[in-house]
PQR file of N, CA, C, O and H, with PARSE charges and radii, in Angstrom:
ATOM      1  N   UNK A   1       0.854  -1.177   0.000 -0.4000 1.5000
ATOM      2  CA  UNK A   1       0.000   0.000   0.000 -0.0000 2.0000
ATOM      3  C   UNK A   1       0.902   1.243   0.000  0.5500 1.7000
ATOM      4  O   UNK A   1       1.694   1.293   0.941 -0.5500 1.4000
ATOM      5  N   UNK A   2       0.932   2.374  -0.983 -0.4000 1.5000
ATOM      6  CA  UNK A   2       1.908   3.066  -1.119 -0.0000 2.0000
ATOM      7  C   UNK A   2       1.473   4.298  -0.095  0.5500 1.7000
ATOM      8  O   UNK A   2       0.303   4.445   0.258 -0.5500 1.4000
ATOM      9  H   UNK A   2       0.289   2.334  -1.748  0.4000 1.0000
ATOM     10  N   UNK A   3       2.470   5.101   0.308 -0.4000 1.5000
ATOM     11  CA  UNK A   3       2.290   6.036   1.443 -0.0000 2.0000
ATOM     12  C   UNK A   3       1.485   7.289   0.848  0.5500 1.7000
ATOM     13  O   UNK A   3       1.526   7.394  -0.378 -0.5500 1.4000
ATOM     14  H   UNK A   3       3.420   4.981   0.022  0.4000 1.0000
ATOM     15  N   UNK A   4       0.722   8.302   1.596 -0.4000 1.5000
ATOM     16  CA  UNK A   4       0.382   9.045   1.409 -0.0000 2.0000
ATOM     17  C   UNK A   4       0.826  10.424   1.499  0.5500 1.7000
ATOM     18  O   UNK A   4       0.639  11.091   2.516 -0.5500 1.4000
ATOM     19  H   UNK A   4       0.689   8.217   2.592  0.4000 1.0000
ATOM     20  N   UNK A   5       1.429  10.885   0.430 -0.4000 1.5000
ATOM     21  CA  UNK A   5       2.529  12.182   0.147 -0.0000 2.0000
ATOM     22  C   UNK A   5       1.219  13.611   0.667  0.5500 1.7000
ATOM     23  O   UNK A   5       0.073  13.757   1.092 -0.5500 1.4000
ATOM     24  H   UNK A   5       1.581  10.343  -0.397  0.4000 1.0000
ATOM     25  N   UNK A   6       2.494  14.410   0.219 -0.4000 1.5000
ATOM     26  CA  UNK A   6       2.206  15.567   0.976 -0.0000 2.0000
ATOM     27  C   UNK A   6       0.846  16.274  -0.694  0.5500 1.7000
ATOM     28  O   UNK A   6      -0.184  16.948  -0.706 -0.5500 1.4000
ATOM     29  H   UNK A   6       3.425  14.291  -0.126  0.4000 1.0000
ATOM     30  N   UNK A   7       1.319  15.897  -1.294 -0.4000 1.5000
ATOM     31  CA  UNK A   7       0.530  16.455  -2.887 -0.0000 2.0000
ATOM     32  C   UNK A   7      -1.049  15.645  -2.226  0.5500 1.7000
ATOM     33  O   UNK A   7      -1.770  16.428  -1.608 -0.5500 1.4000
ATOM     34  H   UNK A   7       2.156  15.349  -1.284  0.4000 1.0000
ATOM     35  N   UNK A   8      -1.325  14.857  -2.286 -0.4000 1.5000
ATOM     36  CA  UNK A   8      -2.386  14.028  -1.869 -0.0000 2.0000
ATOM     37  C   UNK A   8      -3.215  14.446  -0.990  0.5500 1.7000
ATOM     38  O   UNK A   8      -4.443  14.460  -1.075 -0.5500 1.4000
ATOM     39  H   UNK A   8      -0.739  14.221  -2.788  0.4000 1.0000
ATOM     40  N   UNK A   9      -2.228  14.964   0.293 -0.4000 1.5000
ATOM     41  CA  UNK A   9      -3.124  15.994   1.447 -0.0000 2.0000
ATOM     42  C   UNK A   9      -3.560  16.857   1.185  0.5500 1.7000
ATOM     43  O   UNK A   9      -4.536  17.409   1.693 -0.5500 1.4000
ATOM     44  H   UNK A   9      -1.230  14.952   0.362  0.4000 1.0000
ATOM     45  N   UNK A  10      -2.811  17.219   0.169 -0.4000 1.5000
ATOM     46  CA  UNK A  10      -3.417  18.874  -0.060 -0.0000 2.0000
ATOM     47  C   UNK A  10      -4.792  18.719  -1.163  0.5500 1.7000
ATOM     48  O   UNK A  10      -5.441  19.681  -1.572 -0.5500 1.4000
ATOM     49  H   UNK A  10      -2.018  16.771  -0.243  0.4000 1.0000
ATOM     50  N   UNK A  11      -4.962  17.771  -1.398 -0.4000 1.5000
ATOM     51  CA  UNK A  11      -5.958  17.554  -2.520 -0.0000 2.0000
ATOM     52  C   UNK A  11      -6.928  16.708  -1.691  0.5500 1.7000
ATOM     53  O   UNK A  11      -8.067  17.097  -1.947 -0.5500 1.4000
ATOM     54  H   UNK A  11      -4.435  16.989  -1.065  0.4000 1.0000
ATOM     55  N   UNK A  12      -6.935  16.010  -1.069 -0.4000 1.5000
ATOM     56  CA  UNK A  12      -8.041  15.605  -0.302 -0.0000 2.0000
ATOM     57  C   UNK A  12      -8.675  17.033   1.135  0.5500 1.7000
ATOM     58  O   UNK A  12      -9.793  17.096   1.647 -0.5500 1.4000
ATOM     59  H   UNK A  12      -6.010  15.694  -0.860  0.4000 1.0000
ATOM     60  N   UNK A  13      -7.589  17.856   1.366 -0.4000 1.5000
ATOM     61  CA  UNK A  13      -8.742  18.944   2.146 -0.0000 2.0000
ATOM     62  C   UNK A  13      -9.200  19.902   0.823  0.5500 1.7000
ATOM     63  O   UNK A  13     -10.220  20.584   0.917 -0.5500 1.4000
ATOM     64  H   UNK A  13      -6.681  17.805   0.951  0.4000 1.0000
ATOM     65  N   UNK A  14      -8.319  19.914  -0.512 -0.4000 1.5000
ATOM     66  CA  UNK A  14      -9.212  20.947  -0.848 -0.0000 2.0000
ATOM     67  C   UNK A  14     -10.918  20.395  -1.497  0.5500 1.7000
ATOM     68  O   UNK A  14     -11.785  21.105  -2.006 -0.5500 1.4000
ATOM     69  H   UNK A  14      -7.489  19.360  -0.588  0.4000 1.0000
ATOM     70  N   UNK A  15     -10.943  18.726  -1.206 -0.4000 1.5000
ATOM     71  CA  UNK A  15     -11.871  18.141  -1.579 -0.0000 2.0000
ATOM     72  C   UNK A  15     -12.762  18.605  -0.398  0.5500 1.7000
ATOM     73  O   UNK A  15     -13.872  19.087  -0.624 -0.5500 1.4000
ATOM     74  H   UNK A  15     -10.239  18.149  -0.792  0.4000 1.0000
ATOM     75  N   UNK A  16     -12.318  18.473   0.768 -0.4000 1.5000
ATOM     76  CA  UNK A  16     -12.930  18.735   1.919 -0.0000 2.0000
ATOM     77  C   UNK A  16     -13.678  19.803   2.252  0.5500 1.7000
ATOM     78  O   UNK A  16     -14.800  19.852   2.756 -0.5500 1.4000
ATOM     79  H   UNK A  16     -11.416  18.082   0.951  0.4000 1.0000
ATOM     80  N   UNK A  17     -12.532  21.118   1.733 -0.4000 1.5000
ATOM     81  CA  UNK A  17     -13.240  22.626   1.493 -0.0000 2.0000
ATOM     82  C   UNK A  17     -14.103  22.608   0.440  0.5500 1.7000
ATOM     83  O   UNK A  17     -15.109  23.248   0.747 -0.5500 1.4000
ATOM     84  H   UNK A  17     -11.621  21.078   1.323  0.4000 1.0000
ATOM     85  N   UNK A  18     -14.173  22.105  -0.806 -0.4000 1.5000
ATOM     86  CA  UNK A  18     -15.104  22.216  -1.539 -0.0000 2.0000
ATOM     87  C   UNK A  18     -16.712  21.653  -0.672  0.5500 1.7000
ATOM     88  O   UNK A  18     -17.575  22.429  -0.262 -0.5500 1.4000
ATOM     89  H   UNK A  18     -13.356  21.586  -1.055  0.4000 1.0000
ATOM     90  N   UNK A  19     -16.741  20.735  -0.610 -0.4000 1.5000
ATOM     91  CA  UNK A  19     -17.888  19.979   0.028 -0.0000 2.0000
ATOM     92  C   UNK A  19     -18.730  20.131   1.152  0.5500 1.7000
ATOM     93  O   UNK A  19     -19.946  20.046   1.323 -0.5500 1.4000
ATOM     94  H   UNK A  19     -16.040  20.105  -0.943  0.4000 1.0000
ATOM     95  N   UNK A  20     -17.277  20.502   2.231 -0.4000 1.5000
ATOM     96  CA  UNK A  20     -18.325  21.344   3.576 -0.0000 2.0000
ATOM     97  C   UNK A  20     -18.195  22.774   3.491  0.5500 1.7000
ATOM     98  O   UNK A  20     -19.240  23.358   3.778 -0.5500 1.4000
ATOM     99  H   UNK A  20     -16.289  20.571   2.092  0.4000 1.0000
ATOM    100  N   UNK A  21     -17.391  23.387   3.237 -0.4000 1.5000
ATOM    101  CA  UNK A  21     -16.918  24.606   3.555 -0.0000 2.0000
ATOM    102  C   UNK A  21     -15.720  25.539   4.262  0.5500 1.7000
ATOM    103  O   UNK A  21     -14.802  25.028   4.903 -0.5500 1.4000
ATOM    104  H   UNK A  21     -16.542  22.912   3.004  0.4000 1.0000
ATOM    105  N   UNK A  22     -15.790  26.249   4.160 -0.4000 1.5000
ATOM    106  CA  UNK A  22     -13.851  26.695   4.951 -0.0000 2.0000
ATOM    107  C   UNK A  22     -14.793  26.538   6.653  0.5500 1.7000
ATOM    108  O   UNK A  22     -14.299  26.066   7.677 -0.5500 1.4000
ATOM    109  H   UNK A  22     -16.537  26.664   3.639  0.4000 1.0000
ATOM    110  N   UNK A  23     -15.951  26.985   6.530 -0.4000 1.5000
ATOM    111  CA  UNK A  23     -16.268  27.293   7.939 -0.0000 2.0000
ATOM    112  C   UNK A  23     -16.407  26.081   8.808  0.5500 1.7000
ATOM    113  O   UNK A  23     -15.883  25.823   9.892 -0.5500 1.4000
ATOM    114  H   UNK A  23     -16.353  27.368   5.699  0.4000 1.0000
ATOM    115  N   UNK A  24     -17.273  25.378   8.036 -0.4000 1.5000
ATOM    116  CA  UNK A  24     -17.358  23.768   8.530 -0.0000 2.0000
ATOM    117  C   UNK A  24     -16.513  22.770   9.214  0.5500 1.7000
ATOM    118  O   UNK A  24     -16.696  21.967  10.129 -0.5500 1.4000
ATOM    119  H   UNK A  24     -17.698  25.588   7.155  0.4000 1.0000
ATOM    120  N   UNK A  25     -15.575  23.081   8.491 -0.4000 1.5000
ATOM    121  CA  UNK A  25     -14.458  21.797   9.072 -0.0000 2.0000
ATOM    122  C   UNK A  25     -14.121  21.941  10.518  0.5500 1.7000
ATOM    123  O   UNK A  25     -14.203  21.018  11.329 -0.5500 1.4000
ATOM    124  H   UNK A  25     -15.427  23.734   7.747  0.4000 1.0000
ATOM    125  N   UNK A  26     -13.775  23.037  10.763 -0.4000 1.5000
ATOM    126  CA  UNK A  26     -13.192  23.115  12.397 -0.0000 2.0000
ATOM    127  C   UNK A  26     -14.793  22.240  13.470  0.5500 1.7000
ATOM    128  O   UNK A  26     -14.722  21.641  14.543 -0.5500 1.4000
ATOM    129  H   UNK A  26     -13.708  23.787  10.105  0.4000 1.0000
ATOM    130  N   UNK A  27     -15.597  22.425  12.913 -0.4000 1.5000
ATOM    131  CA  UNK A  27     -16.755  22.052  13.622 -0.0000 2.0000
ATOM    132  C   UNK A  27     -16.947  20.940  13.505  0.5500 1.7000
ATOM    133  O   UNK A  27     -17.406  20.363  14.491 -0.5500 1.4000
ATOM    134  H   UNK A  27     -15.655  22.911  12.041  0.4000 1.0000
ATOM    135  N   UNK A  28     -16.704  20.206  12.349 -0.4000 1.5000
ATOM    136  CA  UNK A  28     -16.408  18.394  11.924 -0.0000 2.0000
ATOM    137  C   UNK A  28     -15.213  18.089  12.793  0.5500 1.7000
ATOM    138  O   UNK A  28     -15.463  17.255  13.664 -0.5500 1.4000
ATOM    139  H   UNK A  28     -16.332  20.674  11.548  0.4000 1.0000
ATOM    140  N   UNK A  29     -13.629  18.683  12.773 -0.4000 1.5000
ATOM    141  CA  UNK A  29     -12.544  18.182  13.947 -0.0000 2.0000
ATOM    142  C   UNK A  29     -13.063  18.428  15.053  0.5500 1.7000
ATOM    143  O   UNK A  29     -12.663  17.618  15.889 -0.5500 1.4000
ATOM    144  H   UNK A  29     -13.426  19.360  12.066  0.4000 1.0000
ATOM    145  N   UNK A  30     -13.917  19.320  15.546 -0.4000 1.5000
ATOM    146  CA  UNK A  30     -14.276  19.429  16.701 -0.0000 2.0000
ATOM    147  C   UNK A  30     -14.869  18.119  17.188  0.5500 1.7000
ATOM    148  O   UNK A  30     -14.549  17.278  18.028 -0.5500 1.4000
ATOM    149  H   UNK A  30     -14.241  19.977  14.866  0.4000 1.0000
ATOM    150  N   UNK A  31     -15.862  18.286  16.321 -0.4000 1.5000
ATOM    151  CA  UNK A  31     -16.971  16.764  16.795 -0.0000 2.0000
ATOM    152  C   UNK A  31     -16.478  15.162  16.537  0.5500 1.7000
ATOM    153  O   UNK A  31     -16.863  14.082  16.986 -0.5500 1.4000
ATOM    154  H   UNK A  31     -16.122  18.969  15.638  0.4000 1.0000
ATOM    155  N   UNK A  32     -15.508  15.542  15.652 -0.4000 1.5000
ATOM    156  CA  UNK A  32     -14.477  14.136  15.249 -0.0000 2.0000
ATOM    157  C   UNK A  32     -13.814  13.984  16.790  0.5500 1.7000
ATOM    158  O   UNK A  32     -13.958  12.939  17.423 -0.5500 1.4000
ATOM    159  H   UNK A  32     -15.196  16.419  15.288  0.4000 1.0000
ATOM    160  N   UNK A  33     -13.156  15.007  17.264 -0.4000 1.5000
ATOM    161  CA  UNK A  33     -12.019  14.939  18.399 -0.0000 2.0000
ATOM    162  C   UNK A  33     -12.847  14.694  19.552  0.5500 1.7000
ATOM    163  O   UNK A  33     -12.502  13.703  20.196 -0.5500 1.4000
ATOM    164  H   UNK A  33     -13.040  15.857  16.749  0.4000 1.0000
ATOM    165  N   UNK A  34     -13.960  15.398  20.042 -0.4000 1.5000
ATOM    166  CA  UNK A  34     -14.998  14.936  21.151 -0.0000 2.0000
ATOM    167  C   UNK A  34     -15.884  13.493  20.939  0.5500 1.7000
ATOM    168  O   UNK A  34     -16.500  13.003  21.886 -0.5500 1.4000
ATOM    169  H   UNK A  34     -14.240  16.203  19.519  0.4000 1.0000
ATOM    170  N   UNK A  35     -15.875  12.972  19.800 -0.4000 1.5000
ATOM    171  CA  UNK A  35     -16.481  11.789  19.358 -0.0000 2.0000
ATOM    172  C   UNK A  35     -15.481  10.414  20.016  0.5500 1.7000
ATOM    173  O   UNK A  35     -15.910   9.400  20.566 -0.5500 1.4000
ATOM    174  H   UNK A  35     -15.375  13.370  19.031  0.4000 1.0000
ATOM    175  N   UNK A  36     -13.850  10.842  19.704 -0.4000 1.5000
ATOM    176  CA  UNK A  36     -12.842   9.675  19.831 -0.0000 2.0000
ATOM    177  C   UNK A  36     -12.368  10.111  21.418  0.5500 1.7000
ATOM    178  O   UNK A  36     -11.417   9.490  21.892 -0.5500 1.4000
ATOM    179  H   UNK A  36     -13.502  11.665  19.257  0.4000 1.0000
ATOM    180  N   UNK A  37     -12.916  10.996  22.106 -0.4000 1.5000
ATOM    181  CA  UNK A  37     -12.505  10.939  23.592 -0.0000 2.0000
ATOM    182  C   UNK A  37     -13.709  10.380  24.259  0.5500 1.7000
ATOM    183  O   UNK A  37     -13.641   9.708  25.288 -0.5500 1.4000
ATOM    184  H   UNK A  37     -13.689  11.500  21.721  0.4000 1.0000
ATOM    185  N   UNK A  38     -15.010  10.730  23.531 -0.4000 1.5000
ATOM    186  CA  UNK A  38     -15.940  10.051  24.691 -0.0000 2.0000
ATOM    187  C   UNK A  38     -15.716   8.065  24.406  0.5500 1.7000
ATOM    188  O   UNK A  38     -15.966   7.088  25.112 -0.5500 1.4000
ATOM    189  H   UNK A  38     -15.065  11.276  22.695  0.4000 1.0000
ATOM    190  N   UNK A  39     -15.263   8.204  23.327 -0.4000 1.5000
ATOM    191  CA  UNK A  39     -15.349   6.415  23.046 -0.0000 2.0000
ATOM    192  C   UNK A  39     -13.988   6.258  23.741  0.5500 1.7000
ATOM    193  O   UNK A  39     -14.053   5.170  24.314 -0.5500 1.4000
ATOM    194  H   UNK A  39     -15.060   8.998  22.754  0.4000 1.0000
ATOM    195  N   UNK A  40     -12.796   6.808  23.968 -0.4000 1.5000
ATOM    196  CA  UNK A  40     -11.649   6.362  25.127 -0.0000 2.0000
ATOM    197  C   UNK A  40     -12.312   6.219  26.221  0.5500 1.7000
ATOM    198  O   UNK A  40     -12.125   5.153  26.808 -0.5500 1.4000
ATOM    199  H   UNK A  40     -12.744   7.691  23.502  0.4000 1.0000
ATOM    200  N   UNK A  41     -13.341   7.282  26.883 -0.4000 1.5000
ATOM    201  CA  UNK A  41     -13.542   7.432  28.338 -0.0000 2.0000
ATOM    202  C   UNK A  41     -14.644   5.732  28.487  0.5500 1.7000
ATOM    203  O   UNK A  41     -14.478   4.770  29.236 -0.5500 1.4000
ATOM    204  H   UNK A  41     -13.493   8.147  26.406  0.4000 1.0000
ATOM    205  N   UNK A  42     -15.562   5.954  27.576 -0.4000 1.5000
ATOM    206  CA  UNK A  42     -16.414   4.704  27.968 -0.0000 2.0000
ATOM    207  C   UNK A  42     -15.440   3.427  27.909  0.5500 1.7000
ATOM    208  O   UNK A  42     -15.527   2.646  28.857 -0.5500 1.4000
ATOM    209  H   UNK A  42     -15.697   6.736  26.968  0.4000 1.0000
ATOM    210  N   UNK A  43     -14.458   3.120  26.816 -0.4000 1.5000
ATOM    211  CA  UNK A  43     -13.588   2.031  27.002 -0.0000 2.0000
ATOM    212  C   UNK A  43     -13.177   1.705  28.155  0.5500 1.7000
ATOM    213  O   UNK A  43     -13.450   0.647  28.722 -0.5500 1.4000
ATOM    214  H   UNK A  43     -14.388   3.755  26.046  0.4000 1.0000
ATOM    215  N   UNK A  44     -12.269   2.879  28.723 -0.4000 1.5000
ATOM    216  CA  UNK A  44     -11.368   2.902  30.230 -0.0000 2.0000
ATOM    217  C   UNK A  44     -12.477   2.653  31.140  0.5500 1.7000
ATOM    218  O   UNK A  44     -12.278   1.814  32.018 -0.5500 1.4000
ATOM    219  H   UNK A  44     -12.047   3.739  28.263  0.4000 1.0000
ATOM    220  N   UNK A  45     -13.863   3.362  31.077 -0.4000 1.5000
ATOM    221  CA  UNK A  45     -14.566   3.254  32.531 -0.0000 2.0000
ATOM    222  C   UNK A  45     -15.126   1.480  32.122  0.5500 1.7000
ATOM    223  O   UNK A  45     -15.588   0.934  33.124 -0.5500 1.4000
ATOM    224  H   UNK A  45     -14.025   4.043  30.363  0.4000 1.0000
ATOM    225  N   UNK A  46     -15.135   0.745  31.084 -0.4000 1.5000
ATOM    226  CA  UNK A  46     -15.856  -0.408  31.023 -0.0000 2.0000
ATOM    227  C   UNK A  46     -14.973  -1.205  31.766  0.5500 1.7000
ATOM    228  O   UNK A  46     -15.238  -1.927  32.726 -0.5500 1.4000
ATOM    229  H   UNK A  46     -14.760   1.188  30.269  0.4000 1.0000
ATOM    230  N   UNK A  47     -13.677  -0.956  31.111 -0.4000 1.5000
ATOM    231  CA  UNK A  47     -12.444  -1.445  32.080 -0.0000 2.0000
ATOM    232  C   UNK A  47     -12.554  -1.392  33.378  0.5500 1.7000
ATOM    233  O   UNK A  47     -12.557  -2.454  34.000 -0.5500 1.4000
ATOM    234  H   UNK A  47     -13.461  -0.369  30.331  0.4000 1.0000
ATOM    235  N   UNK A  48     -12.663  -0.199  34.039 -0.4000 1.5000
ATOM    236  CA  UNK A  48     -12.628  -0.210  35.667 -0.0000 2.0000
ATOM    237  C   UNK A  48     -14.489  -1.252  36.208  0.5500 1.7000
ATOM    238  O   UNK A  48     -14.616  -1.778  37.314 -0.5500 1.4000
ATOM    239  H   UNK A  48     -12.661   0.664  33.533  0.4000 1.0000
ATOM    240  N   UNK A  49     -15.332  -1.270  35.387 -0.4000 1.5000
ATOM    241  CA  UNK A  49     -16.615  -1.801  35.598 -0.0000 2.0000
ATOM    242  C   UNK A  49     -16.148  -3.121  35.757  0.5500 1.7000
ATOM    243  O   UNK A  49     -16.767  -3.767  36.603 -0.5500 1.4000
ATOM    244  H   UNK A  49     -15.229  -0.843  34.489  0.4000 1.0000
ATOM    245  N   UNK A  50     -15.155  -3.746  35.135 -0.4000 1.5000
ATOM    246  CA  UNK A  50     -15.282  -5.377  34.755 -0.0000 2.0000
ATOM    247  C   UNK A  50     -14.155  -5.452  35.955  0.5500 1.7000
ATOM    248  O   UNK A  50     -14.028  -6.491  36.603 -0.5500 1.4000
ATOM    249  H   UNK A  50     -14.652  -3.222  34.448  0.4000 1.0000
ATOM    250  N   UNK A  51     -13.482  -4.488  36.167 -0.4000 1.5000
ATOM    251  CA  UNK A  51     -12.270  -5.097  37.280 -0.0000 2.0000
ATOM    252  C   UNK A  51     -12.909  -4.945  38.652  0.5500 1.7000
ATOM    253  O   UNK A  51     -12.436  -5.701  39.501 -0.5500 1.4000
ATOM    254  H   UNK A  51     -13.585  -3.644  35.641  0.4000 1.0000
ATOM    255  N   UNK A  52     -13.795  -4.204  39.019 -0.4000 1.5000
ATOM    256  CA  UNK A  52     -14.807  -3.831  40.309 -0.0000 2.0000
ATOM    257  C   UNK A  52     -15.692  -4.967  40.370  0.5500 1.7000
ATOM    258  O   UNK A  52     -16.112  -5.060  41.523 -0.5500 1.4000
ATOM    259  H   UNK A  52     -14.179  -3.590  38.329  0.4000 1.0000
ATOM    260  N   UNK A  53     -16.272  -6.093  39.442 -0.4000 1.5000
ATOM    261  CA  UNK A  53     -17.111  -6.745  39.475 -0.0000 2.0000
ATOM    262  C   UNK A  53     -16.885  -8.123  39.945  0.5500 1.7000
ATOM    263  O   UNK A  53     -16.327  -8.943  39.216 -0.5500 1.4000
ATOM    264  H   UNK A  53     -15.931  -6.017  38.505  0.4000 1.0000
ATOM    265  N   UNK A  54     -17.374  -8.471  41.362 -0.4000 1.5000
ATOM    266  CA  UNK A  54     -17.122  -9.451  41.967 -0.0000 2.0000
ATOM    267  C   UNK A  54     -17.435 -10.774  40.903  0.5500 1.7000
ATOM    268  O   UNK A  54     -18.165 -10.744  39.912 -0.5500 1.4000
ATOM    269  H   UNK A  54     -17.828  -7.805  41.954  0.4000 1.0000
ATOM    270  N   UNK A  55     -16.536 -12.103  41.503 -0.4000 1.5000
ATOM    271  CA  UNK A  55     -16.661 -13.008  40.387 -0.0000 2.0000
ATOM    272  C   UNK A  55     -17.666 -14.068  41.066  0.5500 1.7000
ATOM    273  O   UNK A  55     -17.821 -14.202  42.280 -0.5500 1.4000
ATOM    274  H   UNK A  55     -15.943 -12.127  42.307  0.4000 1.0000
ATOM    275  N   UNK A  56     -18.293 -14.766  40.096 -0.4000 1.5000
ATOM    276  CA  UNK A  56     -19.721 -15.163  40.589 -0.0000 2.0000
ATOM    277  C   UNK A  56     -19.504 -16.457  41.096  0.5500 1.7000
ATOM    278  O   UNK A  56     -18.952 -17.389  40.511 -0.5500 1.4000
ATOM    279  H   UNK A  56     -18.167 -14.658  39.110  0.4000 1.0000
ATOM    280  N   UNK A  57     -20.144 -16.438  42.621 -0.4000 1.5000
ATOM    281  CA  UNK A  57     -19.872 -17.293  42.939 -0.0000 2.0000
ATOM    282  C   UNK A  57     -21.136 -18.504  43.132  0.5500 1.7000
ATOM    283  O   UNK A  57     -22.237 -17.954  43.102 -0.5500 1.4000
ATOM    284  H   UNK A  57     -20.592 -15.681  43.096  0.4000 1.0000
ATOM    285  N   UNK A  58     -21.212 -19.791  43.293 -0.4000 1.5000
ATOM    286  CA  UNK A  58     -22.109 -21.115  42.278 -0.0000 2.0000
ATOM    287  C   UNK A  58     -22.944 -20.440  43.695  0.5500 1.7000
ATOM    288  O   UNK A  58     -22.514 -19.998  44.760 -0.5500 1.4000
ATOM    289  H   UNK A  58     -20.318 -20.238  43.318  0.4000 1.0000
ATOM    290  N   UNK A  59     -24.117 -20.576  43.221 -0.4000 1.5000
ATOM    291  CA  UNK A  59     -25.352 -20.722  44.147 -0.0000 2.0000
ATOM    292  C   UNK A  59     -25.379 -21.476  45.033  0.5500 1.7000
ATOM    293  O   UNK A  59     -24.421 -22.250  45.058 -0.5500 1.4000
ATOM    294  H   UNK A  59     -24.467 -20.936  42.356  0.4000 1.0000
ATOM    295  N   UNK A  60     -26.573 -21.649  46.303 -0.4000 1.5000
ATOM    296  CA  UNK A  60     -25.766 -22.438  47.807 -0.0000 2.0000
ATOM    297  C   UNK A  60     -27.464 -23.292  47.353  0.5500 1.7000
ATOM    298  O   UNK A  60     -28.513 -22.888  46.852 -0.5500 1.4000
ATOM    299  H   UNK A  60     -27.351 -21.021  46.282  0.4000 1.0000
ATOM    300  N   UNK A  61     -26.943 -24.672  47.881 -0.4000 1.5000
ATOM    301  CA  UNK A  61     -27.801 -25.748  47.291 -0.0000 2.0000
ATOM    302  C   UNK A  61     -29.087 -25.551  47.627  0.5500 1.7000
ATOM    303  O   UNK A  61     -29.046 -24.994  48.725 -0.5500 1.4000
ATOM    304  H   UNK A  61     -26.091 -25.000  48.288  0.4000 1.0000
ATOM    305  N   UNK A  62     -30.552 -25.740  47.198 -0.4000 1.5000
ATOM    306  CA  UNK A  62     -31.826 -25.491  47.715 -0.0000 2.0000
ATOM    307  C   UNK A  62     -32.083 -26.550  48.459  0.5500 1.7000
ATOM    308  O   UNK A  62     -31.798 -27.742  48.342 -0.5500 1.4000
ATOM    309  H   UNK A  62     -30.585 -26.192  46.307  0.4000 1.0000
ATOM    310  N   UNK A  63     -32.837 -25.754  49.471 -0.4000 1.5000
ATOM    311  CA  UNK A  63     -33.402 -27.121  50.634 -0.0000 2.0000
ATOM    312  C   UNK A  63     -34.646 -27.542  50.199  0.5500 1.7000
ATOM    313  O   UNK A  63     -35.753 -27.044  49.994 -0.5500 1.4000
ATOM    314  H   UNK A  63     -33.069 -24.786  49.566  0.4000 1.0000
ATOM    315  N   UNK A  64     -33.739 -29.355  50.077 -0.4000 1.5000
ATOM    316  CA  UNK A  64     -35.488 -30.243  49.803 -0.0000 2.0000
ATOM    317  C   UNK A  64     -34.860 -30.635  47.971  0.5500 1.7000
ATOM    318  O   UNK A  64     -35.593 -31.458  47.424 -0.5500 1.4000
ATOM    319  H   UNK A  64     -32.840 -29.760  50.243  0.4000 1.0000
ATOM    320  N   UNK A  65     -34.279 -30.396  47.539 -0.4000 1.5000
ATOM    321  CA  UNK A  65     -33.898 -30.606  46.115 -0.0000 2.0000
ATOM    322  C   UNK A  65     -32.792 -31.894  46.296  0.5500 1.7000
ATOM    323  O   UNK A  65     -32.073 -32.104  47.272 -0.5500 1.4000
ATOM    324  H   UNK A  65     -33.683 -29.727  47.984  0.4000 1.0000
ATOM    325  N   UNK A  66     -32.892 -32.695  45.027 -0.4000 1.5000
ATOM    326  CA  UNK A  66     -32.544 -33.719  44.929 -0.0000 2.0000
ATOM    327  C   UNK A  66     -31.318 -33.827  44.046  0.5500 1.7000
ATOM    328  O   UNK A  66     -30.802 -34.925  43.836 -0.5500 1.4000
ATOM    329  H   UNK A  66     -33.476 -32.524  44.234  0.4000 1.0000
TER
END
């Protein structure tokens, strides 16, 4: 897969400016950059959920069961 040069960047934002706008974009990185921190924070807190969660222990036998 060949690398992506500097000519290439410059032609995929001016694709970018054409399509949303000069004004737009900062408001797309915005919501891009707050989008990939709330999905870190829920990762890390699922993490601390599964390490807090006692491990299950077998049920205590019913009285009168065979």
């Amino acid at each position: 897969m060949p690398n992506i040069g500097m000519s290439e960047l410059l032609i995929i934002l001016g694709i970018a400016v054409l399509l949303f706008g000069g004004r737009k974009i900062p408001e797309i990185g915005k919501g891009l950059g707050e989008g990939i921190r709330q999905f870190k924070n829920a990762l890390k807190s699922e993490d601390k959920v599964e390490e807090k969660k006692p491990e299950a222990s077998p049920a205590p036998p019913q009285a009168g069961a065979r």
